[in-house]
N, C-alpha and C positions, 0 to 999 in steps of 0.2 A: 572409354575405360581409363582410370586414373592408373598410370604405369608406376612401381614400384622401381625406380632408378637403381639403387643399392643393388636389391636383389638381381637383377639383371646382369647389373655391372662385376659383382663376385662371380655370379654363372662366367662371367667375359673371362675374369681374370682365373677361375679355375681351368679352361681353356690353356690360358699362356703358359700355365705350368708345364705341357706337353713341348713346348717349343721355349725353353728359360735362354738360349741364347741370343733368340728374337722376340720376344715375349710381346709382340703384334698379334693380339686375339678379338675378334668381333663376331657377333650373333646379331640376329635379325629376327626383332619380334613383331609380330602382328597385333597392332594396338587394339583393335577392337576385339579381337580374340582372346587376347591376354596370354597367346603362346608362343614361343620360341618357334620362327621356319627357318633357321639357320643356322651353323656353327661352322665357327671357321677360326685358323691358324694361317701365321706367315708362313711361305713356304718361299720366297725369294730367293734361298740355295739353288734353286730349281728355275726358275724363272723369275729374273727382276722385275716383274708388274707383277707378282704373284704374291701380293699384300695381303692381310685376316680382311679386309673389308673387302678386297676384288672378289676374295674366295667365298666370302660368303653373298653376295651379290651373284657369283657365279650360279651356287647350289639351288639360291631361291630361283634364280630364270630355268634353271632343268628340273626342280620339282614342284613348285608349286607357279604354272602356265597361267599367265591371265590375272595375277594377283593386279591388286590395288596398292602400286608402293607408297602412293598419299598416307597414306592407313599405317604404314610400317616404321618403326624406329631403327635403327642401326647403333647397337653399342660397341664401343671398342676401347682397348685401353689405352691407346693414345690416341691423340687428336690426327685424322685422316690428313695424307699428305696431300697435297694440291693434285695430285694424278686423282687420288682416291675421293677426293671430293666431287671432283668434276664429274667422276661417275657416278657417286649420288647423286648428283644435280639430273644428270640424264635422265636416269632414273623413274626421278621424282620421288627419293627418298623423304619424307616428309620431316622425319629429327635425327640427329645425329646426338650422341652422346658419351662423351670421353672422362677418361681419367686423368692423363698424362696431358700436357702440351707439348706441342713443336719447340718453343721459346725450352724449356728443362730438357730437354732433350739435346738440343743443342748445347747448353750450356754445361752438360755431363757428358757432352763429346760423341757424340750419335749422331752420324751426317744426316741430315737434313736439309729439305727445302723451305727458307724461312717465308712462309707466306701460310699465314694460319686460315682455319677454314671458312672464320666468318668473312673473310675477306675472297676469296674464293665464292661466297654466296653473294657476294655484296655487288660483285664484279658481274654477276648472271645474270642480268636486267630480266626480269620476267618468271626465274624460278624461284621457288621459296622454301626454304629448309631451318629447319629450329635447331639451335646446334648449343647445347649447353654441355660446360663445360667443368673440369673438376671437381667430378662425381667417385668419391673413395679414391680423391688424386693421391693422397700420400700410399696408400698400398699398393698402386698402380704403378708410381713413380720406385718406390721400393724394387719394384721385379726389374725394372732400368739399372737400376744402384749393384743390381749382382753380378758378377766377375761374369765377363762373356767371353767367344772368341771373336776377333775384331774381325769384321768383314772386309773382304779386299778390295783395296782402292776404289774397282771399277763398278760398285755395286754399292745401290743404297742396305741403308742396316732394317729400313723397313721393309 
């Protein structure tokens, strides 16, 4: 099934509007289904691994047992961190799909770890994930641009 990237990706970014300080959101659709098994929000106030992609990664392994994540895309509105990649790769997330980059991100002062995802995939000898990139970047990069509170020191902002 031919996935509709945009409409996905706004579903993502309606998410972030729940969380505008962290504005980290990602859903997980089922490609051959053509439906949403996931939705998820940063919740790292709470626990620093607890990224919109771990979260939703999390939701699909407790409700939907047994799935085929060859099959599944994972949208998010910035590009997954090097932690968050690697658990797709685990996985076997089959695409990834972002709005934001790591690279804007850093450069609008949002700590980050600079190692982008395809590099992350590149590095996996043996796993394979499709990972396109700045899909509705400029609205995505926008929710980045709004007045936050700045996270403390000892904590990523994602």
């Amino acid at each position: 099934m031919e996935m509709n990237h945009e409409s996905y990706m706004r579903q993502t970014i309606a998410l972030a509007a729940d969380v505008p300080e962290r504005p980290f959101a990602a859903l997980i659709a089922d490609r051959v289904k053509g439906k949403v098994i996931a939705e998820a929000r940063n919740q790292s106030d709470k626990n620093p691994t607890w990224h919109g992609e771990i979260d939703a990664i999390n939701r699909v392994a407790a409700d939907v047992p047994g799935i085929d994540y060859s099959k599944c895309v994972l949208y998010t509105t910035a590009e997954p961190c090097p932690m968050c990649q690697g658990a797709i790769l685990w996985l076997g997330i089959g695409s990834v799909v972002f709005g934001t980059s790591i690279r804007f991100l850093i450069d609008i002062g949002w700590r980050q770890i600079d190692i982008p995802a395809e590099e992350v995939v590149r590095r996996g000898p043996g796993w394979q994930c499709l990972i396109v990139g700045g899909i509705l970047e400029s609205e995505c990069n926008e929710l980045f641009l709004r007045p936050r509170v700045r996270p403390r020191s000892d904590k990523c902002a994602t």
